[in-house]
C-alpha positions as CSV (number, residue, x, y, z in Angstrom):
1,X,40.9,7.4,158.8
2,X,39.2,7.5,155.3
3,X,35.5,7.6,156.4
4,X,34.8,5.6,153.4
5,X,36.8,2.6,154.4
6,X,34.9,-0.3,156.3
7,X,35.1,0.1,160.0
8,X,37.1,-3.2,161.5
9,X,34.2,-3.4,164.1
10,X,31.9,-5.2,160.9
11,X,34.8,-7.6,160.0
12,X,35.0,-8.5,164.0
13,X,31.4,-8.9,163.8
14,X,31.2,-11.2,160.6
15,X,33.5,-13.0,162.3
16,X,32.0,-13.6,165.2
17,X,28.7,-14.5,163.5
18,X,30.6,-17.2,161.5
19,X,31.9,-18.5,164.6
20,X,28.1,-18.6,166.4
21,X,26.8,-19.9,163.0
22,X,29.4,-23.0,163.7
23,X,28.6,-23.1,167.2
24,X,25.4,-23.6,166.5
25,X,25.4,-26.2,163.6
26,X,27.5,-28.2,167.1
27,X,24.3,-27.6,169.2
28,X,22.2,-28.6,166.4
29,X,23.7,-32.2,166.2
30,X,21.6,-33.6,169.1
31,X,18.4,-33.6,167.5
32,X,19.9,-35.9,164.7
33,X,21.7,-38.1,166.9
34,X,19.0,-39.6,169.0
35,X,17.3,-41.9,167.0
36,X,20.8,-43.5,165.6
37,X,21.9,-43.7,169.4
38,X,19.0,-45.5,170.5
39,X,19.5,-47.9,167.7
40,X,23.1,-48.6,168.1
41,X,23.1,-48.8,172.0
42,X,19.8,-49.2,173.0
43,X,19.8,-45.8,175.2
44,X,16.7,-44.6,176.2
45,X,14.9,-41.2,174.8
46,X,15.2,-39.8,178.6
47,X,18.9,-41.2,179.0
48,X,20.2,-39.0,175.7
49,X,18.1,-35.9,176.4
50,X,19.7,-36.2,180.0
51,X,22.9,-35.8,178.1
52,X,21.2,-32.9,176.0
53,X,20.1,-31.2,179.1
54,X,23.4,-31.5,180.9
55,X,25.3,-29.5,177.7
56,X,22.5,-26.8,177.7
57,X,23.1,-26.1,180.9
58,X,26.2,-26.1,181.3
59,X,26.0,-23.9,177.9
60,X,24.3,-21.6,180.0
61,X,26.1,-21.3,183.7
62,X,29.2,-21.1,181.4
63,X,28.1,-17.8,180.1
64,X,28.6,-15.0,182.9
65,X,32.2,-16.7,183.6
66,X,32.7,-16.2,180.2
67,X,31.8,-12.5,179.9
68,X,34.0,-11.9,182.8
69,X,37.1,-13.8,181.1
70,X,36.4,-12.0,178.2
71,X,36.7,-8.6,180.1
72,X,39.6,-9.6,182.1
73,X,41.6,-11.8,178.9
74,X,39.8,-10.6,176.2
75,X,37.4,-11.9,173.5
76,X,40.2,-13.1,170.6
77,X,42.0,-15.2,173.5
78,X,38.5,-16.7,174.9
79,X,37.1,-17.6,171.9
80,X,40.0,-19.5,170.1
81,X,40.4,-21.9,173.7
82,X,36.6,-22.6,173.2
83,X,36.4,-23.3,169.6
84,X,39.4,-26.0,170.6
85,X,37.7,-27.5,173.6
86,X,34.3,-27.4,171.2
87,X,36.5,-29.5,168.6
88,X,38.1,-32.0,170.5
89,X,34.9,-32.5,172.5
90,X,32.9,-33.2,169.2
91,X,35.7,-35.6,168.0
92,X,35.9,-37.5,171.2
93,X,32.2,-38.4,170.6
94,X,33.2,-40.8,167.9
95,X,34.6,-42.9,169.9
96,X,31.9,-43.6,172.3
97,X,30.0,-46.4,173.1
98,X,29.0,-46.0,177.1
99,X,26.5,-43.4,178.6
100,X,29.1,-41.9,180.6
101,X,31.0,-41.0,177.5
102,X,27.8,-39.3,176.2
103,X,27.8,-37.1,179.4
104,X,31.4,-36.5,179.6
105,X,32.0,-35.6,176.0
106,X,28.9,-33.9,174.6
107,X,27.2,-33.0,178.0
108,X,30.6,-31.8,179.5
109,X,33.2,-30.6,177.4
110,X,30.6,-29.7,174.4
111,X,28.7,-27.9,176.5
112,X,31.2,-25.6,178.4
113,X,32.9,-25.0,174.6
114,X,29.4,-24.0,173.2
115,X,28.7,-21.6,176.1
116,X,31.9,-19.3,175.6
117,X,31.1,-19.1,171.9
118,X,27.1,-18.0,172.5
119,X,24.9,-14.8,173.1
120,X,27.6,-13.7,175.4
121,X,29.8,-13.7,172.9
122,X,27.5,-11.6,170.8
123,X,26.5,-8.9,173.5
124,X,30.3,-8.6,174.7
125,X,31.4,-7.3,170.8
126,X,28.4,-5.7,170.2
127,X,29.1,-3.6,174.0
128,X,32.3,-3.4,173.0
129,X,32.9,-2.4,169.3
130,X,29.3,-0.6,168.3
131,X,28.0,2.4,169.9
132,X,25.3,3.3,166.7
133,X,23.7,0.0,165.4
134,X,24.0,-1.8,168.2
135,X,20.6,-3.3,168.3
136,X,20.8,-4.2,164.3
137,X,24.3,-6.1,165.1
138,X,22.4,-8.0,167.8
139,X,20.0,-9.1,165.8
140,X,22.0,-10.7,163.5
141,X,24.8,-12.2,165.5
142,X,21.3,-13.5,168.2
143,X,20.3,-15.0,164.1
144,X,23.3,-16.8,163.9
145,X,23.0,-19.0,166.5
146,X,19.5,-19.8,165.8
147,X,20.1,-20.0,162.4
148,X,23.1,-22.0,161.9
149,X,21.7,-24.4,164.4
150,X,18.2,-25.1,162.2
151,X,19.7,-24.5,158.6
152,X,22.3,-27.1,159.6
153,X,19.9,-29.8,160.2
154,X,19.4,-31.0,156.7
155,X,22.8,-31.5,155.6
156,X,23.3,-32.8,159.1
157,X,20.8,-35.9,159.0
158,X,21.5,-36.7,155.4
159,X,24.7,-37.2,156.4
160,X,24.1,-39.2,159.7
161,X,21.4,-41.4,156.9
162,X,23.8,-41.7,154.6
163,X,27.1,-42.5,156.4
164,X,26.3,-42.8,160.2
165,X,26.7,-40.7,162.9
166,X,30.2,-41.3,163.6
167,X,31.5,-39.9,160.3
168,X,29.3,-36.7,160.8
169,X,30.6,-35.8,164.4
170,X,34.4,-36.0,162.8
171,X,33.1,-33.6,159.9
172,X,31.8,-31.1,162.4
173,X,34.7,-31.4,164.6
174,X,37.3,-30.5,161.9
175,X,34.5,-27.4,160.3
176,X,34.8,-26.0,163.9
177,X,39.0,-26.9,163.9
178,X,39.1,-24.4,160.3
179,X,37.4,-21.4,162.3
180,X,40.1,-21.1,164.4
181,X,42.7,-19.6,161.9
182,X,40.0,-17.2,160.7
183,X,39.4,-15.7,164.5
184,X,43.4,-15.6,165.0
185,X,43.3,-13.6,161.7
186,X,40.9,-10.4,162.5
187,X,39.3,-10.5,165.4
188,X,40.8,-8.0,168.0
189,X,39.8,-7.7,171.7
190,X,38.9,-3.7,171.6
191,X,38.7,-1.4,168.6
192,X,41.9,1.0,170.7
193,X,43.9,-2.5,169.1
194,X,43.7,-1.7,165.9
195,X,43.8,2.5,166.3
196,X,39.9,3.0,166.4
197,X,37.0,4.1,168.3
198,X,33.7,1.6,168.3
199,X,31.5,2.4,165.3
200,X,29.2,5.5,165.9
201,X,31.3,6.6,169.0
202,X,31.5,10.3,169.2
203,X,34.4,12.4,169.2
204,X,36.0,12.2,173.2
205,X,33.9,9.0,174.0
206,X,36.4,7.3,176.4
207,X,36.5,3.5,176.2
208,X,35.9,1.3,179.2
209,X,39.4,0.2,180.2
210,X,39.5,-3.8,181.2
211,X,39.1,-4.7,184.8
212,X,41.9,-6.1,186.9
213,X,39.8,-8.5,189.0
214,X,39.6,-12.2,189.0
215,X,37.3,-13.1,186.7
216,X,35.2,-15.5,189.1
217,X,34.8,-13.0,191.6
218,X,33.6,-10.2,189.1
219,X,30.9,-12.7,187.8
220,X,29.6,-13.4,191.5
221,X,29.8,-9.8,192.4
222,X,27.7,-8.8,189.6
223,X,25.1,-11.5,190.0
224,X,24.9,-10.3,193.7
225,X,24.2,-6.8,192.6
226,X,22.0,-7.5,189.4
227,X,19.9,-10.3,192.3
228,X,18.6,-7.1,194.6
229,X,16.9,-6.1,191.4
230,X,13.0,-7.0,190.1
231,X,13.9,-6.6,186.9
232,X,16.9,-8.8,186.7
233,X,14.3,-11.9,187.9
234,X,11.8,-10.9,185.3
235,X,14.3,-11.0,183.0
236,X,15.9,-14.3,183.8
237,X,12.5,-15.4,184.1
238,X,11.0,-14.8,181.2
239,X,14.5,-15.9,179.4
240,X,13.9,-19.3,181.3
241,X,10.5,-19.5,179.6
242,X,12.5,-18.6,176.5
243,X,15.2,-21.4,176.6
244,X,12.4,-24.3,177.7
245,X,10.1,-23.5,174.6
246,X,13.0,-23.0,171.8
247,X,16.5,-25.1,172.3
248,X,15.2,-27.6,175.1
249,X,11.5,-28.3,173.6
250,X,11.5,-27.6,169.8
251,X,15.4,-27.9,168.8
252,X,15.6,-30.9,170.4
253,X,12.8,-32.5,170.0
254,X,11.0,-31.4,166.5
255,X,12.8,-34.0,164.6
256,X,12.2,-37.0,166.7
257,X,8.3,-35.5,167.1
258,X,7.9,-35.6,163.3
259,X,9.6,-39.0,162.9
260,X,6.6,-40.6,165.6
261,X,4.4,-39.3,163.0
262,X,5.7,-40.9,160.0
263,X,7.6,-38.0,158.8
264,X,10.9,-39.1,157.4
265,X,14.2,-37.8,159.7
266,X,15.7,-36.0,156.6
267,X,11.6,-33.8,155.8
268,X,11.8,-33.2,159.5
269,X,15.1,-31.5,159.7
270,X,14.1,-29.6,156.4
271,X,11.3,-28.3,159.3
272,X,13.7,-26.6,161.0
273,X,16.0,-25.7,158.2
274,X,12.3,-23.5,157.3
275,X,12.6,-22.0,160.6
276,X,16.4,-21.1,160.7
277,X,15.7,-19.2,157.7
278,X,12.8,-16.9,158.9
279,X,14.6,-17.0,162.2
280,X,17.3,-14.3,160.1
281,X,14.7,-11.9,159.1
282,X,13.1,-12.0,162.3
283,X,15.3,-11.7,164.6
284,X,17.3,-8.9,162.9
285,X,14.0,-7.3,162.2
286,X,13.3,-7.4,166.2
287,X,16.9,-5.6,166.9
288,X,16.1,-3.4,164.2
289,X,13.0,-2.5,166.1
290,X,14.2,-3.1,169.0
291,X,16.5,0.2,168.3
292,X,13.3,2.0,167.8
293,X,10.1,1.0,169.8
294,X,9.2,-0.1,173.8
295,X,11.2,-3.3,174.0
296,X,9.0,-4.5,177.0
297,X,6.0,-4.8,174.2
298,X,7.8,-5.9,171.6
299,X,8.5,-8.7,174.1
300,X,5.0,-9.5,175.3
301,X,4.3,-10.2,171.5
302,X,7.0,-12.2,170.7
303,X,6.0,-14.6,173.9
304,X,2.5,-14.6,173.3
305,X,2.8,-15.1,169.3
306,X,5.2,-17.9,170.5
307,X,2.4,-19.5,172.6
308,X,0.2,-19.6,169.9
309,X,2.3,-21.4,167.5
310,X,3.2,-24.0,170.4
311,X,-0.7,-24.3,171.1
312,X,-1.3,-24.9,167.3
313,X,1.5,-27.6,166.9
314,X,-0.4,-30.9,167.8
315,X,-2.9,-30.0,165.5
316,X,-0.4,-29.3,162.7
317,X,0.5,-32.7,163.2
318,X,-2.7,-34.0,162.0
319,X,-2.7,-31.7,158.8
320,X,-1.9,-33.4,155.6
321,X,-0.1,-30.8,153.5
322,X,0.1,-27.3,155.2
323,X,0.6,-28.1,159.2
324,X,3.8,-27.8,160.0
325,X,4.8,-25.5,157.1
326,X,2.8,-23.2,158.5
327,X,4.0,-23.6,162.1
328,X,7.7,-23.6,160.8
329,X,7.2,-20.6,159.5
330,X,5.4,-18.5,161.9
331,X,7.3,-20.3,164.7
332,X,10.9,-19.2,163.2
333,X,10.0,-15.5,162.9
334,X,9.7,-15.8,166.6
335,X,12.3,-18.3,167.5
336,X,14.6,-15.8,169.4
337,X,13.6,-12.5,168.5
338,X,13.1,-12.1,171.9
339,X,17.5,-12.1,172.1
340,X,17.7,-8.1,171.1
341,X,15.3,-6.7,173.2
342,X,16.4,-8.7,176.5
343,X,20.0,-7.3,175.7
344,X,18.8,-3.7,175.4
345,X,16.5,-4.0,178.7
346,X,19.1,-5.7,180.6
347,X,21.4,-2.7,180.2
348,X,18.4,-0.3,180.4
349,X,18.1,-2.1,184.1
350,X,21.2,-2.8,185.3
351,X,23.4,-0.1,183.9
352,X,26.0,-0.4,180.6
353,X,29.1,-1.5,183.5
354,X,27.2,-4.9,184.7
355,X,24.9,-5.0,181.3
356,X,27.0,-7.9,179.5
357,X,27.9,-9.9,182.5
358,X,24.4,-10.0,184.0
359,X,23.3,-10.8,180.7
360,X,25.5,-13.9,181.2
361,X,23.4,-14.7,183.7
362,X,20.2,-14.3,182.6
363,X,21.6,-16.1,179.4
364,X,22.3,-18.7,182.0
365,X,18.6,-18.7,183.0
366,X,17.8,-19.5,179.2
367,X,19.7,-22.6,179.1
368,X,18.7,-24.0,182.5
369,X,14.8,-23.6,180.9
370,X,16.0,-25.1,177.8
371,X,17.6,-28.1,180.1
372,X,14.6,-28.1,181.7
373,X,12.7,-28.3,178.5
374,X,15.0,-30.8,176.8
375,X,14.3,-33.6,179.1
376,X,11.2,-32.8,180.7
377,X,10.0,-33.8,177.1
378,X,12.2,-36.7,177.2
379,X,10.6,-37.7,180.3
380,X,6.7,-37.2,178.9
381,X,7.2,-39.0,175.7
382,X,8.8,-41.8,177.5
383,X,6.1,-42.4,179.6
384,X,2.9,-41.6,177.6
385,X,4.7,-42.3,173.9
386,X,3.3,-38.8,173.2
387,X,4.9,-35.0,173.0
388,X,1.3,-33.5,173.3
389,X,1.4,-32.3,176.6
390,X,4.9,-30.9,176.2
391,X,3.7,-28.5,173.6
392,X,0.5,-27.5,175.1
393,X,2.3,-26.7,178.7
394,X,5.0,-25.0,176.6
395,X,2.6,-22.9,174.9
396,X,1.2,-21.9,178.5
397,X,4.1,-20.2,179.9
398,X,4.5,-18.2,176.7
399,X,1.7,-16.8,177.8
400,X,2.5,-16.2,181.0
401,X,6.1,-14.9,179.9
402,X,4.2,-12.0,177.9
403,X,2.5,-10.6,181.2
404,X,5.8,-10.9,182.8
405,X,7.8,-8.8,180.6
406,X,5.0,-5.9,180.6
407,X,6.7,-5.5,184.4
408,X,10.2,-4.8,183.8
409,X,11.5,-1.6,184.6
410,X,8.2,-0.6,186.1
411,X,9.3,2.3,188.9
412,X,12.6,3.0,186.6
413,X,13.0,6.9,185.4
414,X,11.5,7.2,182.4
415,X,14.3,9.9,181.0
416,X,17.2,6.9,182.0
417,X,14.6,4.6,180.0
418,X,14.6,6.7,176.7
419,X,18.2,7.7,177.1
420,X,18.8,4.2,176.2
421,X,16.5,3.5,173.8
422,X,18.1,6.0,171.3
């Protein structure tokens, strides 16, 4: 192989961070849609977040099934079957007009499409094709999916202001349908496929040959191992913590925040649009450093800087010109930086063999908090017409998340510890 030649495992990688980026622009939709679906049905700011909770959930749960199909059928198979459930799920929501069709189509069928294609998706190729870089490619596919989600939002509620919400689900649905050529075209389930080792492997590194075993049953088995350990709870935890105070509270809820203070739907999604794009630098910065330095700490500051920003948001709101700028920004460096490091500790933890499965799993955690978060919000501005509390609670168990973290693999050998971290 010419050593100057682009190794395949970066073209399956920008591949597979176009196909999060698209993933995410889907997950994004929800926080344009709610206002236009209250108006048009008269459906209550709990009733759709119930909807939004049930798809980031079931985002979530999907996730350790997932990484076990992808071991057992491989990634190129796996991921062209979600982006068509993803698509036909999105373009069923046009023709809507009853809660239960809400549920089924975005809550259901979005949400189990959305979850194959997420940061499963990400650790599986980055396990699987890098051996050097590894933190560095997580930190950019883990941007993608924040990214694409915020830096969507714009175009997203221009178009649902402009031509309704109905015209902008069919748009989305046939973006998603055009990925699906591109994923048949060069992505490949193991480098082996294409005559390669992964990226930075050395000379004799043997690759991990693809289990035999029912996929189900490998994802239970794993999460009954990964369940005797601490660390795996503090993990899925502090991930829980994670989900609640990014995708369930502020993705979903920004917008429609902004818009009960006068801020027009179109300024607001420009809010997050600010955030996707210091999301990128900071979350490949933190698996840059996450490469480099004690991920536990780099954890405990991404929580608690997190908290901070969440504490200072109803105040933000008050502030005439620099408020929310200000929160947008410092709020996106953090948005998921916290992705990389949780990767790296999970295999640290749990060993490189049930690493990306019981990262599923904790993965899993992350969307049940962000569930958790999406309509718990709901609920609270429903009942006292404010979001107040809902940040300031939010910005509590940040907090709380940054003490947990400082505990993970306390009792672990410190020469398995550093092994990995190199």
């Amino acid at each position: 192989m010419n050593p100057r030649k682009l190794h395949h495992a970066w073209v399956v990688a920008a591949a597979v961070f176009v196909v999060l980026l698209c993933a995410a622009g889907v997950r994004a939709t929800p926080s344009v849609f709610i206002v236009p679906l209250e108006r048009e049905f008269g459906w209550s700011r709990t009733l759709v977040s119930g909807a939004v909770s049930l798809n980031l959930v079931l985002y979530g749960l999907v996730g350790p099934f997932a990484a076990a199909i992808m071991q057992r059928f491989g990634i190129r198979r796996t991921m062209l079957v979600s982006l068509v459930v993803i698509a036909v799920g999105v373009a069923l929501t046009n023709l809507m007009n009853t809660p239960w069709q809400l549920f089924a189509f975005w809550g259901v069928l979005v949400g189990l499409g959305t979850g194959t294609t997420a940061m499963v998706l990400g650790a599986t190729v980055v396990h699987r094709w890098f051996v050097a870089r590894r933190g560095l490619v997580m930190g950019l596919l883990t941007a993608s999916t924040a990214t694409g989600q915020l830096i969507f939002l714009p175009i997203l509620a221009a178009m649902v202001e402009r031509h309704g919400w109905r015209s902008v689900s069919l748009g989305i649905a046939a973006v998603v349908a055009l990925v699906v050529p591109l994923v048949a075209l060069v992505v490949r389930d193991r480098p082996s496929d294409v005559g390669l080792r992964p990226y930075g492997a050395r000379p004799g590194e043997e690759e991990q040959v693809a289990p035999t075993t029912n996929p189900l049953v490998n994802a239970l088995a794993t999460l009954g191992r990964a369940s005797r350990s601490r660390d795996f709870w503090l993990l899925a935890g502090s991930f829980f913590i994670c989900g609640a105070t990014t995708n369930g509270l502020v993705g979903t809820h920004l917008v429609p925040a902004c818009m009960d203070h006068g801020i027009p739907e179109v300024r607001a999604a420009g809010l997050l649009a600010v955030m996707g794009v210091f999301d990128l630098v900071g979350t490949t910065t933190s698996g840059w450093l996450s490469d480099r330095y004690d991920n536990r700490w780099l954890l405990f500051w991404y929580y608690g800087l997190r908290g901070l920003a969440l504490l200072y948001l109803p105040a933000a709101f008050g502030m005439s010109l620099l408020g929310l700028p200000v929160f947008a920004v410092f709020y996106g460096l953090d948005w998921i930086a916290t992705v990389p490091p949780t990767v790296r500790l999970t295999t640290q933890t749990l060993g490189s063999t049930d690493g990306p499965i019981a990262f599923g799993w904790i993965v899993a955690a992350h969307q049940v908090g962000a569930g958790a978060g999406a309509l718990s919000a709901g609920v609270i501005r429903t009942n006292l017409a404010t979001y107040t509390p809902a940040w300031v609670v939010a910005g509590a168990i940040c907090m709380a998340a940054a003490l947990l973290v400082l505990r993970i693999g306390r009792g672990a050998p410190r020469a398995s510890m550093a092994a990995e971290s190199t």
